[in-house]
Structures are given as structure tokens and as C-alpha cells.
C-alpha positions in Angstrom: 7.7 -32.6 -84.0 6.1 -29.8 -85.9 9.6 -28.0 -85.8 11.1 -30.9 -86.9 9.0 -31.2 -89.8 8.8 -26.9 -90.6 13.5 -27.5 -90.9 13.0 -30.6 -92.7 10.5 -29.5 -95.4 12.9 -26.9 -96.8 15.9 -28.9 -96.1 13.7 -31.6 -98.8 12.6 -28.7 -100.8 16.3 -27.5 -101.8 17.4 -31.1 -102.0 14.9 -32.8 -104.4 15.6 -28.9 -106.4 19.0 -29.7 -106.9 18.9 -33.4 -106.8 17.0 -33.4 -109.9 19.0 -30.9 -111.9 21.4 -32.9 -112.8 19.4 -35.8 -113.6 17.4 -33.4 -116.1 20.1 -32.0 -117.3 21.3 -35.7 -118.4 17.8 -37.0 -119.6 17.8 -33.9 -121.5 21.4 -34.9 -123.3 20.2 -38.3 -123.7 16.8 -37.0 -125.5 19.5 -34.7 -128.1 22.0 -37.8 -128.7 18.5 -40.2 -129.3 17.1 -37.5 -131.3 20.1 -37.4 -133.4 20.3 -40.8 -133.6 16.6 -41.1 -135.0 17.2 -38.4 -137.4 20.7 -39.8 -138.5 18.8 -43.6 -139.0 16.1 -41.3 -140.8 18.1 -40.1 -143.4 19.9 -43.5 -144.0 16.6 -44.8 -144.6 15.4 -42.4 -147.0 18.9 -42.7 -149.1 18.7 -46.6 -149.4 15.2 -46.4 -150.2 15.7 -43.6 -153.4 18.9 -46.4 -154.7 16.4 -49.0 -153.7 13.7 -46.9 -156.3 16.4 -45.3 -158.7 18.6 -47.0 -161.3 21.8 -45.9 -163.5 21.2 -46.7 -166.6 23.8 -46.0 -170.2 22.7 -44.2 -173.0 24.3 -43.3 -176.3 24.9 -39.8 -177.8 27.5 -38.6 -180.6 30.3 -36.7 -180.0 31.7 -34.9 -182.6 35.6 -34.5 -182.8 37.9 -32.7 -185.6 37.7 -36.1 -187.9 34.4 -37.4 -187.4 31.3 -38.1 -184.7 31.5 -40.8 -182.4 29.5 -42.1 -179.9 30.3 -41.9 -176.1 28.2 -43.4 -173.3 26.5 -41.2 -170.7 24.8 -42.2 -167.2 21.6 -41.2 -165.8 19.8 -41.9 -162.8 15.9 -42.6 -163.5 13.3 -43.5 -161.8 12.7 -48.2 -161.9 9.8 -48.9 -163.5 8.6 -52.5 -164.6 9.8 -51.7 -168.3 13.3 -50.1 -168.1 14.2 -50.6 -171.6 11.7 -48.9 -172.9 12.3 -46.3 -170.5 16.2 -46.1 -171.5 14.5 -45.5 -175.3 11.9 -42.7 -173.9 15.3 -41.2 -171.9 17.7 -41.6 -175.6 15.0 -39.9 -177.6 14.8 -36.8 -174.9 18.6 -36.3 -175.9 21.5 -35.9 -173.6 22.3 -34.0 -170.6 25.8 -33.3 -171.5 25.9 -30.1 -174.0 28.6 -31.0 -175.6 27.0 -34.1 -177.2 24.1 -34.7 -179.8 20.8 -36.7 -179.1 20.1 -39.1 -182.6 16.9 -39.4 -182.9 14.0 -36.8 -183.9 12.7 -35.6 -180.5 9.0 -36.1 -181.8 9.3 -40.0 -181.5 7.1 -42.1 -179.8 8.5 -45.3 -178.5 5.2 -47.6 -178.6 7.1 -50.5 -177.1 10.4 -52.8 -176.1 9.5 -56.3 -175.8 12.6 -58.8 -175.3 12.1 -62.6 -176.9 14.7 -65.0 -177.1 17.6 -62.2 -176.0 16.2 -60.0 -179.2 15.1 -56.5 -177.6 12.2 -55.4 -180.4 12.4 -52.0 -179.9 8.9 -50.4 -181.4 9.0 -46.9 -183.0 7.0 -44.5 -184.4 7.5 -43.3 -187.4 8.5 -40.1 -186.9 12.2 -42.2 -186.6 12.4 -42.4 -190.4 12.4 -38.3 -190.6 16.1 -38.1 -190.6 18.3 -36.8 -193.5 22.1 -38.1 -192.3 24.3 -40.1 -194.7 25.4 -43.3 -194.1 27.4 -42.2 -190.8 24.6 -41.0 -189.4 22.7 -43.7 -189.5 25.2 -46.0 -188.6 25.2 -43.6 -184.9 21.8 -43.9 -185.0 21.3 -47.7 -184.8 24.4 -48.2 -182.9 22.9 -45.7 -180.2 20.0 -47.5 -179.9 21.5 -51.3 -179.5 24.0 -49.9 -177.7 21.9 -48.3 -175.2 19.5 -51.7 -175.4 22.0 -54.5 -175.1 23.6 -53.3 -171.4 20.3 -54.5 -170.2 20.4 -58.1 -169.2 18.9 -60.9 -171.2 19.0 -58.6 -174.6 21.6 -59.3 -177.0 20.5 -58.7 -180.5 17.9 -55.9 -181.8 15.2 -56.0 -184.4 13.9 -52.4 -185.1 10.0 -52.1 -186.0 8.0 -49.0 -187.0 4.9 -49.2 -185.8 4.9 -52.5 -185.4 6.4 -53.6 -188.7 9.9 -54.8 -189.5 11.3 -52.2 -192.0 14.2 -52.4 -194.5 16.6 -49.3 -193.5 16.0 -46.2 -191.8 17.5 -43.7 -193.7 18.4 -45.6 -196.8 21.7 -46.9 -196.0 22.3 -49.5 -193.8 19.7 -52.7 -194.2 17.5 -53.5 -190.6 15.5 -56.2 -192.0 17.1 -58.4 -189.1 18.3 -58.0 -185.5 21.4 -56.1 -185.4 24.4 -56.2 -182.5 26.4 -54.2 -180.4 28.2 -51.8 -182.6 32.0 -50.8 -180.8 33.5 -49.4 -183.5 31.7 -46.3 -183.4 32.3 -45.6 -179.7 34.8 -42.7 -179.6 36.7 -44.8 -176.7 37.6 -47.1 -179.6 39.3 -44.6 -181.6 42.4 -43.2 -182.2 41.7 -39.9 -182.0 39.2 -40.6 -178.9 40.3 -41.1 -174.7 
């Protein structure tokens, strides 16, 4: 019986040594094709959740061609927040990312608020806004770039300008803001003539 036993146990030995391997060999394939898996799922995740936190919003620069300056619309990606209008002001006052454009308003502006009532977005500025020496075209860009920008947001379809917190008469002298103003297409360079 012991001899038995003494040919057997190697016989076992040799067997459950190479029986195994190729069972290994395929848990260990399975592991790298799970693993993958996870990581693949992993990275979907983390996509859907930065569009799930991000947001493309439209902002309004001027453009200037051989005839005049225009406005032209340009996307960004920003971070949602509770308040995305007045983020969309914060983002138009920082000026574009495009070179070949112009931001509008002076870069040391504070935007103190955007409250929205009865589809009227009331934009509220400091008034570091009013420091602007353009002409009448100038400011016509100006407030068309910021009801533009405003009125792709849903529920706002008018604007009412305030400085600190006060309805004004014009901002530069030219054009009267004493009530909400619209959507202004005629200044969009798409609209043009001499614009694509």
C-alpha cells in the first residue's frame, strides 16, 4: 500500500501542477478583461458626471471687420452653479477666449447681481460699467452683448440694466436704458452682409 501511495503522490503532485495552470492562466484573463471593464465603466462615470456638473453657455464679443464691429457669439464650458446668469455676466466681463475678438465691458466691473422677475433679467452692475468712452456704436455692442448673452437663458426675455442697484438713463450717453431692452440681432456679424 505504502508503494502505492509513494507512485501516486507524485503522479497527484504533477497533475494538480498542471491541472491548475490552465485554470490560472484563465482566472488571470478574466481578472484583466474585469479590470478593464471597471476601469472602462470608471471613466464613463467620471465623463457624465463633469456634463452632469458643467454647462455651455453663449457669450457676446465684437468682432471687428474692414466696415465696422459686430458681435459674434462664442461658447464656453463653466462650471453649474445655482445662479448661471450671473455667472455668464462674471464670464462676459473676464472677456473672450478667442484673440481675435474684443471683451465690452471694463474688466474692473463687479456684477453685484442677476435677478429674473416676470421674464425681465435685472442685471446689477457696478459702476465701474459707466467708465467707457465709445460712441454710439459702441454702446449699442455693449448692451446688445449683455441681453444677448442674458436672454439664451430660459425664462429671461427682456433686460433692465441697474448700477448699483439703481435704474440709470444711458450708459455712455447715447442710447436711453431707462427701461428693459431686447435681443438686439442686428448687430450680430451673422446678420450682415459682409459677415458668414
Amino acid at each position: 500500500m505504502k508503494k502505492i501511495f509513494l507512485i501516486l503522490l507524485p503522479l497527484l503532485i504533477v497533475s494538480s501542477i498542471f491541472g491548475c495552470a490552465p485554470g490560472t492562466k484563465e482566472l488571470s484573463t478574466k481578472n484583466q478583461a474585469l479590470q478593464k471593464k471597471v476601469t472602462n465603466l470608471e471613466q464613463q462615470l467620471k465623463t457624465a458626471k463633469e456634463q452632469a456638473e458643467n454647462e455651455q453657455i453663449t457669450l457676446y464679443f465684437a468682432k471687428d471687420t474692414s466696415t465696422d464691429s459686430y458681435l459674434v457669439p462664442e461658447l464656453r464650458t463653466v462650471r453649474r452653479q445655482s445662479d448661471m446668469p450671473k455667472l455668464a455676466m462674471e464670464e462676459l466681463i473676464k472677456g473672450p477666449s478667442d484673440k481675435t475678438l474684443e471683451g465690452l465691458i471694463p474688466e474692473d466691473t463687479k456684477v453685484n447681481s442677476v435677478k429674473v422677475k416676470d421674464y425681465i433679467a435685472y442685471p446689477d452692475f457696478s459702476k465701474e460699467i459707466t467708465k467707457l468712452s465709445v460712441g454710439g456704436r459702441g454702446e449699442a455692442l455693449i448692451l446688445a452683448s449683455i441681453a444677448n448673452t442674458l436672454i439664451k437663458f430660459p425664462g429671461i426675455e427682456k433686460v433692465q440694466i441697474l448700477i448699483d442697484g439703481e435704474k440709470t438713463e444711458t450708459l455712455a450717453g447715447h442710447f436711453d436704458i431707462s427701461k428693459p431692452i431686447g435681443r438686439n440681432e442686428t448687430v450680430l456679424l451673422l446678420n450682415t452682409k459682409t459677415g458668414a
